[in-house]
DSSP file (Angstrom, degrees, kcal/mol; ACC not computed):
  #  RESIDUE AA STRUCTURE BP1 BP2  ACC     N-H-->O    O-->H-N    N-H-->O    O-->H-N    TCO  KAPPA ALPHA  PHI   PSI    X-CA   Y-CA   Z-CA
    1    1 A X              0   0    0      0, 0.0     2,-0.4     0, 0.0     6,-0.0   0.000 360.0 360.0 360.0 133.3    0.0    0.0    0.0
    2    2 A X        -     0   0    0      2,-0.1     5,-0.2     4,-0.0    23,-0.0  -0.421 360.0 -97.1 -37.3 105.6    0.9    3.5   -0.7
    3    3 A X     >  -     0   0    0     -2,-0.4     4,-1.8     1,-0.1     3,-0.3  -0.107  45.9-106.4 -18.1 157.0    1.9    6.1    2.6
    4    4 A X  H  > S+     0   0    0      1,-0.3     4,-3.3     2,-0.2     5,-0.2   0.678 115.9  61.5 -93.4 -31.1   -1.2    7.9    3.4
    5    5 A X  H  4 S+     0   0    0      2,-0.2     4,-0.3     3,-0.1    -1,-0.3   0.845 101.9  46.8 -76.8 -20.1    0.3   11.0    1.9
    6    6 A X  H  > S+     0   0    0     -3,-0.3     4,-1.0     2,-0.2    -2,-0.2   0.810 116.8  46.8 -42.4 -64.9    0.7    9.8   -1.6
    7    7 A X  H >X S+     0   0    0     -4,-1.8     3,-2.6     1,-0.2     4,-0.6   0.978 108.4  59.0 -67.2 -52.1   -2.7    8.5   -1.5
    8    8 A X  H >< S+     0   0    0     -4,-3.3     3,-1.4     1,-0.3    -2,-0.2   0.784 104.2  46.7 -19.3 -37.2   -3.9   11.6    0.0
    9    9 A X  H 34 S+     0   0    0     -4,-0.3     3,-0.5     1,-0.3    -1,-0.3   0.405  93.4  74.3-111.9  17.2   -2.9   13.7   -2.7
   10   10 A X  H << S+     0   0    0     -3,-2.6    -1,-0.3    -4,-1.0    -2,-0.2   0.290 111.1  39.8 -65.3 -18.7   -4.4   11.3   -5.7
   11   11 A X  S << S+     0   0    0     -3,-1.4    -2,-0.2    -4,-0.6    -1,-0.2   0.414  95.4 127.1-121.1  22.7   -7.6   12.8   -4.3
   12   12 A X        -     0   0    0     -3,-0.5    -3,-0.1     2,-0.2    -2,-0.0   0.172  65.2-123.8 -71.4 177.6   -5.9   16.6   -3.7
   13   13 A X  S    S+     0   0    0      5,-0.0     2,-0.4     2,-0.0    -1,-0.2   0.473  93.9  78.8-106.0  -2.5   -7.8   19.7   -5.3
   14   14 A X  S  > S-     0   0    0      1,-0.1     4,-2.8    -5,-0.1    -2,-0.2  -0.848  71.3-155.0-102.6 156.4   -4.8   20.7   -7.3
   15   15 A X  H  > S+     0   0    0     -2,-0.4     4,-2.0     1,-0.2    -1,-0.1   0.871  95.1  61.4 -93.3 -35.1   -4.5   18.5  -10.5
   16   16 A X  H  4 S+     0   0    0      2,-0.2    -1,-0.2     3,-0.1    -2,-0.0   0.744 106.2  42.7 -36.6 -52.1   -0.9   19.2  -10.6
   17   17 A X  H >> S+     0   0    0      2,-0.2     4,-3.0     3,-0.1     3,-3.0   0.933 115.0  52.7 -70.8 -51.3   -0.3   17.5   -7.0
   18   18 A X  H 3X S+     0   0    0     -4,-2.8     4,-2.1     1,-0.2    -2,-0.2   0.900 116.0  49.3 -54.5 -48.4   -3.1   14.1   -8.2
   19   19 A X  H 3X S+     0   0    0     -4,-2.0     4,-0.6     1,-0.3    -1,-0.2   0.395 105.6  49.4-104.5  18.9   -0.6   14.1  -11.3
   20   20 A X  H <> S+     0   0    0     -3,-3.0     4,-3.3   -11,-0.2    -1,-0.3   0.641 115.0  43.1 -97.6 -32.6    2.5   14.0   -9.5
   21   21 A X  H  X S+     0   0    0     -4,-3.0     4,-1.3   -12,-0.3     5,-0.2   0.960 104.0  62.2 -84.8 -24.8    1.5   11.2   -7.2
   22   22 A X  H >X S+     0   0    0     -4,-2.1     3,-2.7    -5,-0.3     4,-1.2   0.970 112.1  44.0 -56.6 -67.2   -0.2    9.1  -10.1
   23   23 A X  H >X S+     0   0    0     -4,-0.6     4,-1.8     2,-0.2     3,-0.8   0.881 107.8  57.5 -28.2 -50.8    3.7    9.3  -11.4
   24   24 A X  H 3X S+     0   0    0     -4,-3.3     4,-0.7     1,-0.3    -1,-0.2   0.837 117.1  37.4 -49.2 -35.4    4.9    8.5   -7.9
   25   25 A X  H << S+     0   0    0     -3,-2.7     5,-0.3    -4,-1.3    -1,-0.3   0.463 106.3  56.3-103.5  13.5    2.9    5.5   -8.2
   26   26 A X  H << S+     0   0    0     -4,-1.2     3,-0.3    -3,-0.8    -2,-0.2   0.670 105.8  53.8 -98.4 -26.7    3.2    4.6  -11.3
   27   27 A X  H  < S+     0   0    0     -4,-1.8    -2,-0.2     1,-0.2    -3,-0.1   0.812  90.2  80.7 -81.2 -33.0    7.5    4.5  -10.7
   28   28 A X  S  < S-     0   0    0     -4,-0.7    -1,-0.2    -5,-0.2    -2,-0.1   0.785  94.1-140.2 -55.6 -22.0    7.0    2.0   -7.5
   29   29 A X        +     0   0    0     -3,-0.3     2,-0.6     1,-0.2    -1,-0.1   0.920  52.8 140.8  59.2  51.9    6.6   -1.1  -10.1
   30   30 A X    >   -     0   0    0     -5,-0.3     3,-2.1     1,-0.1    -1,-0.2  -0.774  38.8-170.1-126.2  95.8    4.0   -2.5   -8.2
   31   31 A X  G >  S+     0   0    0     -2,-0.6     3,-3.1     1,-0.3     4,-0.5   0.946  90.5  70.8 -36.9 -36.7    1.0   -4.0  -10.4
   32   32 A X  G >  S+     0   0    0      1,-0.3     3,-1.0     2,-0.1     2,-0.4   0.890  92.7  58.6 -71.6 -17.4   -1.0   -4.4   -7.2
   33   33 A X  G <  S+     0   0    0     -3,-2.1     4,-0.5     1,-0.3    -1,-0.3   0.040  74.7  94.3 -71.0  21.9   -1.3    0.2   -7.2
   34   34 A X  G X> S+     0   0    0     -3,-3.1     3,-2.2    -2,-0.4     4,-2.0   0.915  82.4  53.8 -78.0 -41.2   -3.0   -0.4  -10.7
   35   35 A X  G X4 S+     0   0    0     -3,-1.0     3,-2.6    -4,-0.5     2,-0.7   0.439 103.5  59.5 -44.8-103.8   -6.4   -0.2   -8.0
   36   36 A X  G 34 S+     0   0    0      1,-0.4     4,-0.3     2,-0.1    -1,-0.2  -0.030 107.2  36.6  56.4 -69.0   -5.1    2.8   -6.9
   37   37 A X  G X> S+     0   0    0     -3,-2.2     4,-0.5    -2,-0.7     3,-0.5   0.789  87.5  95.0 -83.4 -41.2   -5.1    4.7  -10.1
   38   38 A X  H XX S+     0   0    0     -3,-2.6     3,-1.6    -4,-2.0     4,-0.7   0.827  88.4  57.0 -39.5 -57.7   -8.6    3.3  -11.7
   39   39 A X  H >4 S+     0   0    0      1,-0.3     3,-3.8     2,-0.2    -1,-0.2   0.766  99.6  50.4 -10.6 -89.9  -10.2    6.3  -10.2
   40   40 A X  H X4 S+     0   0    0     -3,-0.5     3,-1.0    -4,-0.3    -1,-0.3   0.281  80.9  85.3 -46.3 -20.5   -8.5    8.6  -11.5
   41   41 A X  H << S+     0   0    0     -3,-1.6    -1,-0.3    -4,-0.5     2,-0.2   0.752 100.1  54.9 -36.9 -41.3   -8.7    7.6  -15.3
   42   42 A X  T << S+     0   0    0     -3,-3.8     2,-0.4    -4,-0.7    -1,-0.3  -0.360  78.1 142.0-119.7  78.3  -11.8    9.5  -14.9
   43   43 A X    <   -     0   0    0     -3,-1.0     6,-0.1    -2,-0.2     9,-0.1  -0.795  62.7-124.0 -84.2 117.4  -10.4   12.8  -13.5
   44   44 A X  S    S+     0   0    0     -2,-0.4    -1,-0.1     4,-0.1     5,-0.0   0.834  97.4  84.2 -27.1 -43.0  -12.1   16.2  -14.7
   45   45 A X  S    S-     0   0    0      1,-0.1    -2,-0.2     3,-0.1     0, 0.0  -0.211  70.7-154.3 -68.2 178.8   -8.2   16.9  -15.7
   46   46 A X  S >> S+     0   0    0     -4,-0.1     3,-3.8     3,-0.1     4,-2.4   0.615  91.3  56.0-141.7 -95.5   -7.1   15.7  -18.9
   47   47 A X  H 3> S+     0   0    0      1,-0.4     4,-2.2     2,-0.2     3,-0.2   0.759 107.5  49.6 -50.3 -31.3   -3.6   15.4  -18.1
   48   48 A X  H 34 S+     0   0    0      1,-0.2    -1,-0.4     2,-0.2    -4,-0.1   0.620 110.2  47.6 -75.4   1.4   -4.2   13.2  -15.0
   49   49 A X  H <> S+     0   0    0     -3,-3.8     4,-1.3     2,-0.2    -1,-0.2   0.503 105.6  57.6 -87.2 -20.9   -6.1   11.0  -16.6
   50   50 A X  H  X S+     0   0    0     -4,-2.4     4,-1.1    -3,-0.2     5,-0.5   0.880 115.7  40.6 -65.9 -84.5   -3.4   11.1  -19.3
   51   51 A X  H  < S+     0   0    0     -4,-2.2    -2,-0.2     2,-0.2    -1,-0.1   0.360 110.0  58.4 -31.8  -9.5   -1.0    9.9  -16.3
   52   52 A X  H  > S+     0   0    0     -2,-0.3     4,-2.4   -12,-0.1    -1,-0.2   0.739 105.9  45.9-103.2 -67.9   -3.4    7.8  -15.0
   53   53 A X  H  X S+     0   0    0     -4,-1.3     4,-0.6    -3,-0.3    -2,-0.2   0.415 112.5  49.3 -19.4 -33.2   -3.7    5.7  -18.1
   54   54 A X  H  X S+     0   0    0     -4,-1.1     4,-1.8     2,-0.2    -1,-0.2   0.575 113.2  49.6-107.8 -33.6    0.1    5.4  -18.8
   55   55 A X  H  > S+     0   0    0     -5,-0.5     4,-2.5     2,-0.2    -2,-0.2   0.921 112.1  43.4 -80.9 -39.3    0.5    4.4  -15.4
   56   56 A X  H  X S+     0   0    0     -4,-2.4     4,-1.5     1,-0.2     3,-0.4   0.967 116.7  49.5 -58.5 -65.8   -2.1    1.8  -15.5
   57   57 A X  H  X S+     0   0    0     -4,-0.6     4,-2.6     2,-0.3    -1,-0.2   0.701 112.2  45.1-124.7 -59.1   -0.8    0.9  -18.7
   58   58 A X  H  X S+     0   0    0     -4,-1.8     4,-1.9     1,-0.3    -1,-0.3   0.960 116.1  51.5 -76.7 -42.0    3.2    0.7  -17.5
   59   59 A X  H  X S+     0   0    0     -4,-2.5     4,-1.1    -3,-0.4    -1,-0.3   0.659 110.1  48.9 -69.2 -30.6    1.8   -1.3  -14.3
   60   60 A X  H >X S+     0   0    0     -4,-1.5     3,-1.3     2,-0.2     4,-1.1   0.999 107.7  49.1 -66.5 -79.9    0.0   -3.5  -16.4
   61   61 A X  H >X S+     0   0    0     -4,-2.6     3,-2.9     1,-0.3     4,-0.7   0.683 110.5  51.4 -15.4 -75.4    2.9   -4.3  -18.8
   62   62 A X  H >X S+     0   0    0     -4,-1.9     4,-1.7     1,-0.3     3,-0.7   0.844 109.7  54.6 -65.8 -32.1    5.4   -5.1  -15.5
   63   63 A X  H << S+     0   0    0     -3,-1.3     4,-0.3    -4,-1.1    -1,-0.3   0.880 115.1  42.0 -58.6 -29.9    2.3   -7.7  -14.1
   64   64 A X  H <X S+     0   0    0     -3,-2.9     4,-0.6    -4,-1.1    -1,-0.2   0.769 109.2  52.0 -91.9  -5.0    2.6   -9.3  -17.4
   65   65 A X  H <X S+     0   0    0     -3,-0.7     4,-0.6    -4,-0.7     5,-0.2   0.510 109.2  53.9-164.9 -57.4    6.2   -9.4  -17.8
   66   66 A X  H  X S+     0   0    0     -4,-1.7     4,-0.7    -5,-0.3    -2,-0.2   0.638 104.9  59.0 -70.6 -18.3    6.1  -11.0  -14.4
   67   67 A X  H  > S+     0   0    0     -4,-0.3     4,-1.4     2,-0.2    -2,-0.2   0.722 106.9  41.5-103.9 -36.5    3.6  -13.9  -15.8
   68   68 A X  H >X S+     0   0    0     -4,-0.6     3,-1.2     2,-0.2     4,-0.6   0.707 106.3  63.2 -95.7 -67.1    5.3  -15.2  -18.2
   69   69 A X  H >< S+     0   0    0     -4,-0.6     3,-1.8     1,-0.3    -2,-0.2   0.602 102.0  48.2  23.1-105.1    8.4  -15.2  -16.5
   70   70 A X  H 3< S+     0   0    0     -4,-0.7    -1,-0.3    -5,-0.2    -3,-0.2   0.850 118.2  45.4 -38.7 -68.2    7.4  -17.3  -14.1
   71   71 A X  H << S+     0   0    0     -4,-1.4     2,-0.2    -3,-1.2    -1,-0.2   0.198  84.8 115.4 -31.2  -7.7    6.0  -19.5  -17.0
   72   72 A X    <<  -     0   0    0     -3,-1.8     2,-0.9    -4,-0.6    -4,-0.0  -0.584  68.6-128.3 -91.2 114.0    8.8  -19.1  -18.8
   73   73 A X        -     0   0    0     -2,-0.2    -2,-0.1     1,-0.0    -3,-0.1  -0.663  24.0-123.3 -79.9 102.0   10.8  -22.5  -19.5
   74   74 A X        -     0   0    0     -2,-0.9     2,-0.4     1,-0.1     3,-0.1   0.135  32.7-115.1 -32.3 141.0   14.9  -22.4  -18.6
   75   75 A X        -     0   0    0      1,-0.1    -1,-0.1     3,-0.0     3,-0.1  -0.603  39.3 -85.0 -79.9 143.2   17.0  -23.3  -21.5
   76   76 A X        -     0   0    0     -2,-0.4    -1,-0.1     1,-0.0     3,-0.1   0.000  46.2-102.3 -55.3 157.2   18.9  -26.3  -21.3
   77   77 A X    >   -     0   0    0      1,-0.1     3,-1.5     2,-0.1     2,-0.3   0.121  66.5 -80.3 -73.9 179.8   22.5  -26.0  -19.6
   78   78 A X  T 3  S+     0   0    0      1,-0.2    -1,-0.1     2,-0.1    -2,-0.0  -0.714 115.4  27.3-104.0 143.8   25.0  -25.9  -23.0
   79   79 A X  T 3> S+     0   0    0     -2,-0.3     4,-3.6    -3,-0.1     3,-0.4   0.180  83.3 116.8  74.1  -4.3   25.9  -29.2  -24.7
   80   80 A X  H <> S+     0   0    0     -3,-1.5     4,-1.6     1,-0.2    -2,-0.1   0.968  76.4  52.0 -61.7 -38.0   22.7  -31.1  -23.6
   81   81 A X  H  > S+     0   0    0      1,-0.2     4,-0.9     2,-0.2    -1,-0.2   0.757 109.2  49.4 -71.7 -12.4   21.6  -31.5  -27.0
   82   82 A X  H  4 S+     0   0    0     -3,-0.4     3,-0.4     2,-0.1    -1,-0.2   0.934 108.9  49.5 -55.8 -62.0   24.8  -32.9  -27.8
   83   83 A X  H  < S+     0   0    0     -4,-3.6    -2,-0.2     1,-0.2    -3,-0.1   0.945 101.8  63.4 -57.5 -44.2   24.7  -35.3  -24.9
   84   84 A X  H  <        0   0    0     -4,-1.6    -1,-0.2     1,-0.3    -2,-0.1   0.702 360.0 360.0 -19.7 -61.9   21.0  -36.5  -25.9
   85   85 A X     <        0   0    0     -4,-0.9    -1,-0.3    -3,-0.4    -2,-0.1   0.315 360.0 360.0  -8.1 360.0   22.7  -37.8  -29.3
């Protein structure tokens, strides 16, 4: 979870401060703060919603990144297909 002032200021009345912390959370590289940000996608501002969107976006990318990975098979140590032979 975010510190309380970060989230705090996602809901601030200057648009400037909500689009500095959507960046703030959007740099932590933590898929589970995409909740965070859905709000804010529909922000009166334009540019935080711009910022809100990219972040969701970037935070979605590193969750999927992470999924195959983990799925992801090692390649065999060098010369196994030679020993197989």
């Amino acid at each position: 979870m975010q510190p309380s002032p970060v989230r705090d200021a996602l809901s601030d009345e200057d648009s400037s401060v909500r689009a500095a912390a959507v960046h703030s959370i959007s740099l932590r590289n933590d898929p589970a703060l995409k909740k965070e940000l859905e709000p804010l996608l529909q922000d009166d501002n334009e540019p935080v919603r711009l910022r809100a969107a990219a972040g969701y976006l970037r935070l979605s990318a590193i969750e999927a990144g992470a999924r195959v990975k983990k799925r992801a098979t090692p390649p065999p140590p060098p010369g196994a297909q030679e020993r197989k032979k």
